[in-house]
C-alpha positions as CSV (number, residue, x, y, z in Angstrom):
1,X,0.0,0.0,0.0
2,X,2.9,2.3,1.1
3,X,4.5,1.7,-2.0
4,X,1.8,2.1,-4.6
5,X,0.9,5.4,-3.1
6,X,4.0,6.7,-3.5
7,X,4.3,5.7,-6.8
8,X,1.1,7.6,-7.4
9,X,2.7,11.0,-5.9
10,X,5.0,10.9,-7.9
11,X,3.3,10.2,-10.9
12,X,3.6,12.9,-13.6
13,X,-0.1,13.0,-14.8
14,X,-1.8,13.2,-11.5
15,X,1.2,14.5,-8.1
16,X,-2.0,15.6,-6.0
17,X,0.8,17.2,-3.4
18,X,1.2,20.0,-6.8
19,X,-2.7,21.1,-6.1
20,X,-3.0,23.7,-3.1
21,X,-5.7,22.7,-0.3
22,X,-8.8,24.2,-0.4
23,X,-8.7,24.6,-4.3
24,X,-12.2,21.9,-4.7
25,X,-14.1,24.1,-2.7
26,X,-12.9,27.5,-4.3
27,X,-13.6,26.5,-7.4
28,X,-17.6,25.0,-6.2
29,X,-17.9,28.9,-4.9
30,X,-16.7,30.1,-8.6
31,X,-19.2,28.3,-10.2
32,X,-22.5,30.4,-9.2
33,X,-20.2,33.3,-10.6
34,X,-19.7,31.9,-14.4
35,X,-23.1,31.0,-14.5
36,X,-24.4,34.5,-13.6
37,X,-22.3,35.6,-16.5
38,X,-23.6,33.0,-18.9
39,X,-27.4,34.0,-17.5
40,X,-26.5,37.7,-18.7
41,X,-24.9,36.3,-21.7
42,X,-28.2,34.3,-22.5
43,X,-30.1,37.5,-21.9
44,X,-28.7,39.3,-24.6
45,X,-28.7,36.6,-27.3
46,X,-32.9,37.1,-26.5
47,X,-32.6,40.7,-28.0
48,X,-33.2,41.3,-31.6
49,X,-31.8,41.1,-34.3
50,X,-32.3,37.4,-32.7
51,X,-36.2,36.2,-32.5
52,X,-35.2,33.9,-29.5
53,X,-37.5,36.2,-26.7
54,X,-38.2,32.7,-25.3
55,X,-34.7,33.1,-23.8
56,X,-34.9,35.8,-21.8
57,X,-36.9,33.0,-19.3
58,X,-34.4,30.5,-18.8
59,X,-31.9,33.5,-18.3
60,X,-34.0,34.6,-15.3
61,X,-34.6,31.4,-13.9
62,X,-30.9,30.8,-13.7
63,X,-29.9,34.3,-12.4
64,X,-33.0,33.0,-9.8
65,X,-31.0,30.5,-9.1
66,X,-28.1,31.9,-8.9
67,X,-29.7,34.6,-6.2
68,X,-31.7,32.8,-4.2
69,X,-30.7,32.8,-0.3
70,X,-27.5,34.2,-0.9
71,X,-26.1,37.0,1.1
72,X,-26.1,40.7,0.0
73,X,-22.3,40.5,-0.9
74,X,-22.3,37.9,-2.8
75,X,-25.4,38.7,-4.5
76,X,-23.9,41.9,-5.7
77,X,-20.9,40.0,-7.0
78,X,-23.3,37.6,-8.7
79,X,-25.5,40.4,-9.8
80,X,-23.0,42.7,-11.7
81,X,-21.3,39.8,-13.4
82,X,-25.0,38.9,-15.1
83,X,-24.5,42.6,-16.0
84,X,-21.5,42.2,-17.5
85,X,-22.4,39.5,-19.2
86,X,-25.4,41.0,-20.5
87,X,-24.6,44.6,-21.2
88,X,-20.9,44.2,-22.8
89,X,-22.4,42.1,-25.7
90,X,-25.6,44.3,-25.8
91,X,-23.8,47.7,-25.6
92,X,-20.6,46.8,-28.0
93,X,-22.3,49.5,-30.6
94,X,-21.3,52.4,-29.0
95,X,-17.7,51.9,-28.9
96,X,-17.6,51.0,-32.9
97,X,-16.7,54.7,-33.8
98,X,-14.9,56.0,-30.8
99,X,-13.3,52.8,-29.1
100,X,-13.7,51.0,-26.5
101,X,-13.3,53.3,-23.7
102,X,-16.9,54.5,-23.8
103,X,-17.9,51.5,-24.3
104,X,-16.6,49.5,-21.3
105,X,-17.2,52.7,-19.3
106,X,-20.8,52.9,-20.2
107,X,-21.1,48.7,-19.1
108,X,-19.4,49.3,-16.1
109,X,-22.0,51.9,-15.0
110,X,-25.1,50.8,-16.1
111,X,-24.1,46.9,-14.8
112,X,-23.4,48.2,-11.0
113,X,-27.6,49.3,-11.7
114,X,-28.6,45.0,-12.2
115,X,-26.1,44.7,-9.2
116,X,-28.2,46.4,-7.0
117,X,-31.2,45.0,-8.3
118,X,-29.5,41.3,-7.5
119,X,-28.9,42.5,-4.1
120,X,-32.7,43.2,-3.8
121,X,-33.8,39.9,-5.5
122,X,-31.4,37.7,-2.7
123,X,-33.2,40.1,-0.2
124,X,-36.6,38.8,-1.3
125,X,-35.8,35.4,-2.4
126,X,-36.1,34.1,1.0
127,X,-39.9,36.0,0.8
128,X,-43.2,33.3,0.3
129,X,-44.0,33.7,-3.2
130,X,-40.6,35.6,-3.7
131,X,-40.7,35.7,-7.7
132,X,-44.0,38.3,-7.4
133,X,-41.4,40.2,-5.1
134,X,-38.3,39.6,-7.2
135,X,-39.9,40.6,-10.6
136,X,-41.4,44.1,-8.9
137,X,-37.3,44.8,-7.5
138,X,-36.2,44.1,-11.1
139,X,-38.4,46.5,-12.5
140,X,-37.7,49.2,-9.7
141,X,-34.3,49.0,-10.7
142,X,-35.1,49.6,-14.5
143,X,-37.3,52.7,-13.4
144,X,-34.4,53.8,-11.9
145,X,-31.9,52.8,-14.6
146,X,-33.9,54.8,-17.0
147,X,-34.0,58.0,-15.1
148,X,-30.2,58.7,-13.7
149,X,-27.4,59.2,-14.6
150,X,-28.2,62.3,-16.8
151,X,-31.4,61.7,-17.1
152,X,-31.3,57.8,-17.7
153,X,-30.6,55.1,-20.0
154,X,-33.3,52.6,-20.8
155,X,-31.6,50.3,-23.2
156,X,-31.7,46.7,-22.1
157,X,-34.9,46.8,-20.6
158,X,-36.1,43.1,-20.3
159,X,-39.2,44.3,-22.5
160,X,-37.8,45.8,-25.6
161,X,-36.2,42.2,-26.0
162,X,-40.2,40.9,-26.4
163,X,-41.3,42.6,-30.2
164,X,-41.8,38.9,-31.5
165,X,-42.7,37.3,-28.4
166,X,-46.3,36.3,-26.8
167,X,-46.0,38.4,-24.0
168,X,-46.3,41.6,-26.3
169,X,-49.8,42.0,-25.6
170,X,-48.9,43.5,-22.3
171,X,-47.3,45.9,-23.4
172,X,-51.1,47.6,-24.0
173,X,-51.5,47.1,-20.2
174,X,-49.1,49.1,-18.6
175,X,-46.0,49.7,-21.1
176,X,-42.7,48.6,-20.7
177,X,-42.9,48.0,-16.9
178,X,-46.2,45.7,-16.9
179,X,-44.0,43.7,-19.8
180,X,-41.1,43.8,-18.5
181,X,-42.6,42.2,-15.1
182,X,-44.6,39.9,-16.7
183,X,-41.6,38.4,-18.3
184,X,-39.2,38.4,-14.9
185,X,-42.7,36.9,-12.9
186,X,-42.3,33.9,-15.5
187,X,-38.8,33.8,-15.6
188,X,-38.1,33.5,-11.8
189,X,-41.6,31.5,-11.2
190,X,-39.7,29.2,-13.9
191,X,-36.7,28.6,-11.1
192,X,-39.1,28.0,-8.2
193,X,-41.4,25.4,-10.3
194,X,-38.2,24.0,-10.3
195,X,-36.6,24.3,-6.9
196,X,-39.9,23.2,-5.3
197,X,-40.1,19.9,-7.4
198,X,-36.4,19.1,-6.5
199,X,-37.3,20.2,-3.1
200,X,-40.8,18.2,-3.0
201,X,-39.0,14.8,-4.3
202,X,-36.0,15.1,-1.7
203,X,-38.7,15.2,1.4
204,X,-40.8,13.1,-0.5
205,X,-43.8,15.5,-0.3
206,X,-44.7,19.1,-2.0
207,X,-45.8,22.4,0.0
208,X,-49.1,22.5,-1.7
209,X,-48.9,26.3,-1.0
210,X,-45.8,26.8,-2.6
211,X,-45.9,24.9,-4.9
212,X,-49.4,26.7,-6.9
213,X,-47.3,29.8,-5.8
214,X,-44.7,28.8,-8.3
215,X,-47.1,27.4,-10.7
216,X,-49.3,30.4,-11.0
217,X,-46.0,32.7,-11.2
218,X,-45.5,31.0,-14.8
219,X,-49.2,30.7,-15.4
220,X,-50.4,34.5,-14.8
221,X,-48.1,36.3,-16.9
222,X,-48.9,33.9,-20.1
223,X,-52.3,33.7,-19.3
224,X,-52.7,37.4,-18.7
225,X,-51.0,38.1,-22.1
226,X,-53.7,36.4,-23.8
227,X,-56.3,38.3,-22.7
228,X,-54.7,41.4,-23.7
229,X,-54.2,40.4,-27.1
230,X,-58.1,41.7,-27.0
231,X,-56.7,45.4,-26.9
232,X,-54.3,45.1,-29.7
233,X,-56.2,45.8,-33.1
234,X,-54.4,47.5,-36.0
235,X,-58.5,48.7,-37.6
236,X,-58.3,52.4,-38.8
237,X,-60.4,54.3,-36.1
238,X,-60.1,57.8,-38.1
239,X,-59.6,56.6,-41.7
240,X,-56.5,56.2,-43.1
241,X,-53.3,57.7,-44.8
242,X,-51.0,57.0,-47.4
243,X,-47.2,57.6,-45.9
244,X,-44.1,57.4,-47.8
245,X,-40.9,57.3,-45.8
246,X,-37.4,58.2,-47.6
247,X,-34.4,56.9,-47.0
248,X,-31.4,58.8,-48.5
249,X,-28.4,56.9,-47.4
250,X,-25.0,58.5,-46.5
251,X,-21.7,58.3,-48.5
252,X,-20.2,56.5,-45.6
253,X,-21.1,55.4,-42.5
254,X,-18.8,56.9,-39.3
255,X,-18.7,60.0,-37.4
256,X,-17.2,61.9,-40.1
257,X,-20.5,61.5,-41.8
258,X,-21.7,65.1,-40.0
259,X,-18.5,66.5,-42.5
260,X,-20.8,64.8,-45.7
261,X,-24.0,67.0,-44.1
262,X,-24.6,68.3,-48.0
263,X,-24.5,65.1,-49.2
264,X,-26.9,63.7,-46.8
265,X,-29.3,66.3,-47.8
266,X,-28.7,66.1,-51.6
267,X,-29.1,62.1,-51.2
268,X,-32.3,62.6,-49.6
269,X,-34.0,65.1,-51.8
270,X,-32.6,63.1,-55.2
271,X,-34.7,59.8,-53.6
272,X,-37.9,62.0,-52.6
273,X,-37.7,63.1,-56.7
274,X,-37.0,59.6,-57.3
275,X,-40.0,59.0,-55.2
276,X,-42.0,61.8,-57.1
277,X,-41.3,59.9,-60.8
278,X,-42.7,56.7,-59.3
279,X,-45.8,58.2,-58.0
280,X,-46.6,60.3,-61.6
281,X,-45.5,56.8,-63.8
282,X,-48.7,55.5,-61.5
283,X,-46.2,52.7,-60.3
284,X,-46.8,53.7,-56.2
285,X,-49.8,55.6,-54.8
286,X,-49.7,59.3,-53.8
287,X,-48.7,59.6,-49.8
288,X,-50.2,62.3,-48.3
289,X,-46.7,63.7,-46.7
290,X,-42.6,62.5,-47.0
291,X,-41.1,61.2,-43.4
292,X,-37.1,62.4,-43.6
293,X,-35.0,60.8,-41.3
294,X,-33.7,62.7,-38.3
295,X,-30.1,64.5,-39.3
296,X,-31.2,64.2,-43.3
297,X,-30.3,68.2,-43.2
298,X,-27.5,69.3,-40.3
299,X,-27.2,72.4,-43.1
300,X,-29.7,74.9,-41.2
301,X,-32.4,75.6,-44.0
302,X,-33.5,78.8,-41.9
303,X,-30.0,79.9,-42.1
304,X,-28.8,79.0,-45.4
305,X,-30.6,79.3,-48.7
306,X,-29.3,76.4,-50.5
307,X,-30.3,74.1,-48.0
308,X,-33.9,76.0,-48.3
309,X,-33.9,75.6,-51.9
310,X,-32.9,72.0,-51.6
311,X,-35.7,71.2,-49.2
312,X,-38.4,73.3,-51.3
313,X,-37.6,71.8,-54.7
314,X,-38.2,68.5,-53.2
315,X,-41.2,69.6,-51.0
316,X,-42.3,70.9,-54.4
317,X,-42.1,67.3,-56.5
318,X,-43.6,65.5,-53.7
319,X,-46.3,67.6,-54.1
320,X,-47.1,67.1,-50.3
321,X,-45.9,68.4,-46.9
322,X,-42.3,66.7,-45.6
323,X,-41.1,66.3,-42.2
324,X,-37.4,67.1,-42.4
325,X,-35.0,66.4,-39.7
326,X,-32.4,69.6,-39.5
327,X,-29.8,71.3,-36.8
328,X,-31.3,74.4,-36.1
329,X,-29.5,77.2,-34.8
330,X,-31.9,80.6,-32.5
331,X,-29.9,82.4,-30.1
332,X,-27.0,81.1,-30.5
333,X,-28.6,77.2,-28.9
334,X,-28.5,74.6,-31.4
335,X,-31.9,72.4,-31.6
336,X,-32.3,68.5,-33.0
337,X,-35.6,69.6,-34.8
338,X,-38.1,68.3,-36.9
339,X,-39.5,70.9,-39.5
340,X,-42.8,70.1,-41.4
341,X,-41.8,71.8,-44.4
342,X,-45.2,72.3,-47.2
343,X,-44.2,72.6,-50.7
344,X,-46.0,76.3,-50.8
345,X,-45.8,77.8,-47.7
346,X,-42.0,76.4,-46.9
347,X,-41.7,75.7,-42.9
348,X,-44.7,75.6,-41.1
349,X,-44.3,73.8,-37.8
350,X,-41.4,72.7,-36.0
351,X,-40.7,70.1,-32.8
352,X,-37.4,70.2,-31.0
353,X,-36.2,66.8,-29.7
354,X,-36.5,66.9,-25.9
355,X,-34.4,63.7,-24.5
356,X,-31.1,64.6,-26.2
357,X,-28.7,61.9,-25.7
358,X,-25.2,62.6,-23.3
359,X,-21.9,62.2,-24.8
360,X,-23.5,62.7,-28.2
361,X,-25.4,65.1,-28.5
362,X,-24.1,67.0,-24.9
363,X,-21.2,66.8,-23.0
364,X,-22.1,66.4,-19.2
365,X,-19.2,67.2,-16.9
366,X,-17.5,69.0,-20.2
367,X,-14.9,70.7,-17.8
368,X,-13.7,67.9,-16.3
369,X,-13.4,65.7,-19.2
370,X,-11.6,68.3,-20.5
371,X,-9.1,68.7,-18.2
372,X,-8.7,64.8,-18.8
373,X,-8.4,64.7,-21.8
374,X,-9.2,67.3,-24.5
375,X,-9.7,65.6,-27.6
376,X,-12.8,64.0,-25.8
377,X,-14.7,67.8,-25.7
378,X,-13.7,68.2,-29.2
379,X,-16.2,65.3,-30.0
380,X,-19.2,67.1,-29.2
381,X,-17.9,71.0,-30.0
382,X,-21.1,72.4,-28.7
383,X,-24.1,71.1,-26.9
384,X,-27.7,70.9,-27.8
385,X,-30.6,72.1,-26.2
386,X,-33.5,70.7,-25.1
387,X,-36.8,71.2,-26.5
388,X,-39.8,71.7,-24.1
389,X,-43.3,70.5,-26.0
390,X,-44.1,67.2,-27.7
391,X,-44.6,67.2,-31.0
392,X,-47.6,67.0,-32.9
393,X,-47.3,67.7,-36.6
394,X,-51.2,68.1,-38.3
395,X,-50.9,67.3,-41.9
396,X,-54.5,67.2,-43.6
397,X,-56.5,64.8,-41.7
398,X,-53.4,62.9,-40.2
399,X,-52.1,64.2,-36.5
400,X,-48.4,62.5,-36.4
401,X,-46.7,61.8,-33.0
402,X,-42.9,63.2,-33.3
403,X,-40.2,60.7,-30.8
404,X,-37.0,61.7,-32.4
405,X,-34.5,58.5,-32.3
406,X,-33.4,58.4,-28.6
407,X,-36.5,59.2,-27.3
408,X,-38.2,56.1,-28.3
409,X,-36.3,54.1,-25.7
410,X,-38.5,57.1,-22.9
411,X,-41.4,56.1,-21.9
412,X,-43.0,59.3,-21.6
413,X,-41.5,61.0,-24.5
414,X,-43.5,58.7,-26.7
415,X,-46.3,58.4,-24.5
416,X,-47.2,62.5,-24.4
417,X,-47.4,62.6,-28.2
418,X,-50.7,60.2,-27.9
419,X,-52.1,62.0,-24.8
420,X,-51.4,65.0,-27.3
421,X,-53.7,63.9,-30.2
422,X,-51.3,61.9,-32.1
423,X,-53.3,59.7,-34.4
424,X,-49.9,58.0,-35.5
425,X,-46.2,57.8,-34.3
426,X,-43.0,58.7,-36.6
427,X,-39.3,58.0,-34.4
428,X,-36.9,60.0,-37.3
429,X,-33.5,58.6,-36.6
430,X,-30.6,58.4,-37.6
431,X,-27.8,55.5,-37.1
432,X,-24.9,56.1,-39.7
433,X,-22.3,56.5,-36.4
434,X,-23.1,52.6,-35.4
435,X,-22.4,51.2,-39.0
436,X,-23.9,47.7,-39.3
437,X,-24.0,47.4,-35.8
438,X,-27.3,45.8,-33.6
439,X,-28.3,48.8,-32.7
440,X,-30.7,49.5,-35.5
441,X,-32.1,46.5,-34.9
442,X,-32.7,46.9,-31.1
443,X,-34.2,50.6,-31.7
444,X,-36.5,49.5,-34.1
445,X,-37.7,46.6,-31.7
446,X,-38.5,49.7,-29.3
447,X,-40.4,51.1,-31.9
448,X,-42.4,47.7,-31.9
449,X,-43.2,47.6,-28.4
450,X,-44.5,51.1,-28.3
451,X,-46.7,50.7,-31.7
452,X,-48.5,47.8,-29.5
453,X,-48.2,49.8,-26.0
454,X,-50.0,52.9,-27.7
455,X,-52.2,51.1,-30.0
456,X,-50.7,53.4,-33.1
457,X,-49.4,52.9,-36.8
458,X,-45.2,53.6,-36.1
459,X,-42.8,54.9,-38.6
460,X,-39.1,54.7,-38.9
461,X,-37.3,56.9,-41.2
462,X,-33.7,55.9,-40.9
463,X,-30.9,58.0,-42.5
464,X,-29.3,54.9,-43.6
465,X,-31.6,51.8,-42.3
466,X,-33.5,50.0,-41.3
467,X,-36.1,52.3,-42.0
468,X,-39.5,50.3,-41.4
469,X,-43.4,50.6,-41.5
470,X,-44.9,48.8,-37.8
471,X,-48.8,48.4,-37.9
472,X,-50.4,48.9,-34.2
473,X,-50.3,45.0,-33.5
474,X,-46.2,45.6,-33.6
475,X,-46.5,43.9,-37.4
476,X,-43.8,45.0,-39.6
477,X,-45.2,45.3,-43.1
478,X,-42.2,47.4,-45.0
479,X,-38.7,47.7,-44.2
480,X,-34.9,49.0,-46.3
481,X,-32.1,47.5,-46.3
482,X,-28.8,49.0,-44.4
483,X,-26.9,51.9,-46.2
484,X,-28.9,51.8,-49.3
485,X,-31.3,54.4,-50.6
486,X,-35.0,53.6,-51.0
487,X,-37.9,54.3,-50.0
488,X,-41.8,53.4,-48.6
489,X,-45.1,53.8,-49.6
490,X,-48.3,52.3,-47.1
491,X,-51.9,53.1,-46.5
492,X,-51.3,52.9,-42.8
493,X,-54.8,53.1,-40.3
494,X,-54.7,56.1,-38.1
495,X,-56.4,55.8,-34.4
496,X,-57.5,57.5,-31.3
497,X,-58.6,55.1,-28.7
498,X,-56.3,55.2,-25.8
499,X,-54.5,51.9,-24.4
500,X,-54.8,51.0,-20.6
501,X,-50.6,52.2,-20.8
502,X,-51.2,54.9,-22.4
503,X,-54.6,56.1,-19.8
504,X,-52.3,55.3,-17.0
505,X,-48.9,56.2,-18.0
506,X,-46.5,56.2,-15.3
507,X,-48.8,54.6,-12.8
508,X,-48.0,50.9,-13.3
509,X,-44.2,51.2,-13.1
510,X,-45.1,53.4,-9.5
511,X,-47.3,50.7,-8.2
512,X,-44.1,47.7,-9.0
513,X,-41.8,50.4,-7.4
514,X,-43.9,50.3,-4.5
515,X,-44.4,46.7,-4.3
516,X,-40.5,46.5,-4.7
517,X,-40.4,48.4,-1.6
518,X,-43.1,46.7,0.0
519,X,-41.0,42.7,-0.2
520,X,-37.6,44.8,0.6
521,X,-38.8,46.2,3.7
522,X,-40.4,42.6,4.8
523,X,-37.0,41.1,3.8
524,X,-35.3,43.3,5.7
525,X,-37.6,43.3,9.1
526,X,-37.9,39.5,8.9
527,X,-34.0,39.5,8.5
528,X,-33.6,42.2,11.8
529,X,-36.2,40.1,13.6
530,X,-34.4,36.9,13.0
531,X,-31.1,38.5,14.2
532,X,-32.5,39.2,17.2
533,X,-34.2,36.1,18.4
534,X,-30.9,34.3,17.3
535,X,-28.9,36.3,19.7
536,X,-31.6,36.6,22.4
């Protein structure tokens, strides 16, 4: 015996006295980590331009998993590692022009965000029915997310990775939140259907009680998205109108493409003529107004008369009203505005873009990233300002709702242009910086969700694609290609009814903050109690 375990020591495939003590167990602690990476991971790939929604519900049940009963340190470990996971793949657009600095910077910030709200998921894991509780915490921390720093970020929002999935519906309920709960409920309810049925088999008997609590978390959510599939209709309310969106292309994609700002507006006036020809050969149907992407004229038109003449001569072969996106200059304050420009009377309305984006289109903290490093203030040479009023352009019969780019990932900045009369939606952006990046993809499944949310026809007139036609049921009927001029021509329905969402607006998203606070401040007097009797 003596000598065959020394010849196994010293045996060059296996010399167990090489391996530290203690390693076995490190590692069995290092496993909940990878797995809470590969949960965010899994997240992500359930984002468009993937149609795998279904995903997102196995990623929750294993960041569940991952959560439950564990401690607040370790949760927050666990927690920003699914961000990491999740947000680096997600997020890898906005580093494609300027590096990855802003990029990983950007991840690290919004990831300590899911941290926190994995700290408040452990809290309430240990909560009966604790995936109602855990959901509502997840969805606190996306109401949060979306409002600070500088006034928010809403990408990655577990509902604007639903545009082809059956949970949609909800969306009419109570917006992004109600969605975005209903798919965390059945996600973590997915875990505990799970843990209990491992948990009922080892003792040989199920908690009845739990057990239909797990059950019904999976059961309500699918169930309840059902029966809103009753509010989404895409029938015309208030007749109908005939749309054409234009798509001009840039010469290249980049940052540089600002410097091209002519040829962006020459590109997107040649296609509206091209347009034009089509519609007087008979070969598409007269739309009743042109929808130009956002940035299709950076040249100030009120400023410069070429840009005006530009704009007017193609105004005057449409033969109908445009909606133009330009840089404005008044008082020395530059504006992202829309202009609805009629082929007689020139400009006749305007809508300033309200949620302006930091770091691109303002620089927050500009002296201190200055003193830095200057080339970083040289990016955005002068900020924009803010507009204050939604927009509501009347054209004819048609009332279009005005969400410049950005602002279709706001709740409200969509939401105020339907409480304002809009009969229709049109989110003019433009996404030449991100190349052929995901973003496109991911901001047009926003524009999805809200078509269904708001019960309302939505257009997307991209600079360089994917522009797209969505009906009200989140249908996509038309769409262009990436960095190729073209153009759109629907009869889309126009409507007035008001959604539950949009009736209640913010009011759903306050009642799952409050319920979030509700299961965190039970968590944390059942924990103090506990404490006490323990050392009593």
């Amino acid at each position: 015996m003596t000598a065959t375990a020394t010849s196994a020591d010293t045996s060059p495939r296996l010399r167990p006295q090489t391996v530290p003590q203690g390693w076995g167990p490190r590692l069995v602690r290092l496993v909940p980590a990878g797995v809470a990476a590969l949960s965010g991971v899994l997240l992500y790939l359930s984002f468009p331009p993937r149609p795998l929604w279904w995903l997102a519900l196995p990623a929750l049940a294993v960041l569940g998993w991952v959560l439950h009963g564990r401690g607040w340190k370790a949760a927050l470990g666990h927690g920003y590692l699914f961000g990491l996971g999740f947000l680096l793949p997600l997020l890898v657009w906005t580093g494609v022009e300027v590096g990855p600095g802003p990029w990983l910077a950007l991840v690290a910030v919004e990831a300590v965000f899911l941290a926190l709200a994995g700290v408040g998921v452990a809290a309430v894991s240990r909560l009966p029915a604790w995936p109602v509780w855990a959901a509502a915490v997840w969805i606190a921390g996306e109401a949060v997310r979306a409002r600070v720093p500088f006034r928010g970020f809403p990408w990655g929002k577990i509902a604007f990775g639903q545009a082809d999935g059956i949970f949609l519906p909800l969306a009419a309920v109570g917006g992004t939140p109600v969605l975005g709960f209903g798919v965390a409920l059945c996600g973590f309810g997915l875990y505990e259907v799970v843990r209990q049925a491992v948990a009922g088999r080892r003792a040989g008997a199920v908690r009845r009680s739990a057990a239909a609590a797990a059950m019904l978390s999976v059961a309500v959510p699918v169930a309840g998205a059902a029966a809103a599939r009753s509010l989404v209709s895409d029938a015309a309310e208030n007749g109908t109108a005939t749309v054409a969106l234009v798509q001009g292309n840039v010469p290249r994609a980049g940052l540089d493409f600002n410097a091209q700002r002519r040829a962006v507006l020459d590109y997107h006036a040649r296609e509206t003529e091209r347009l034009a020809a089509q519609v007087a050969a008979g070969k598409v149907a007269r739309p009743d107004f042109v929808l130009w992407p956002e940035n299709s004229s950076d040249i100030d038109p009120f400023a410069h008369t070429d840009a005006r003449y530009v704009i007017g001569r193609a105004a005057a072969s449409a033969g109908v009203p445009i909606s133009v996106g330009g840089v404005v200059e008044r008082d020395g304050k530059l504006y992202n505005e829309q202009i609805l420009w009629d082929p007689d009377k020139g400009p006749v309305d305007t809508y300033d873009k309200r949620q302006i984006q930091p770091f691109g289109e303002y620089l927050p903290l500009r002296s201190l990233l200055g003193a830095v490093n200057k080339d970083w203030t040289t990016m955005v040479r002068q900020d924009f300002t803010r507009g204050r009023d939604p927009g509501v352009f009347t054209v004819g019969g048609a009332r279009i709702g005005l969400a410049t780019c950005y602002e279709a990932a706001f709740d409200w900045a969509v939401r105020d242009t339907v409480t304002g009369g809009a009969q229709m939606i049109s989110v003019p952006s433009n996404n030449a910086t991100f190349d052929r990046s995901e973003m496109t993809y991911q901001q047009l499944a926003m524009s999805r969700v809200r078509a269904v949310e708001h019960s309302r026809t939505v257009t997307v007139p991209v600079t360089s694609g994917v522009s797209a036609i969505i009906m009200p049921d989140g249908r996509i009927t038309q769409r262009t290609g990436m960095f190729v001029p073209g153009h759109l021509v629907q009869k889309v329905p126009l409507r007035s009814s008001k959604t539950p969402a949009t009736q209640l607006g913010v009011l759903p998203e306050a009642a799952l903050v409050l319920l979030a606070a509700g299961g965190l401040g039970w968590a944390i007097g059942s924990g103090l109690r506990g404490r006490r009797t323990g050392g009593a």
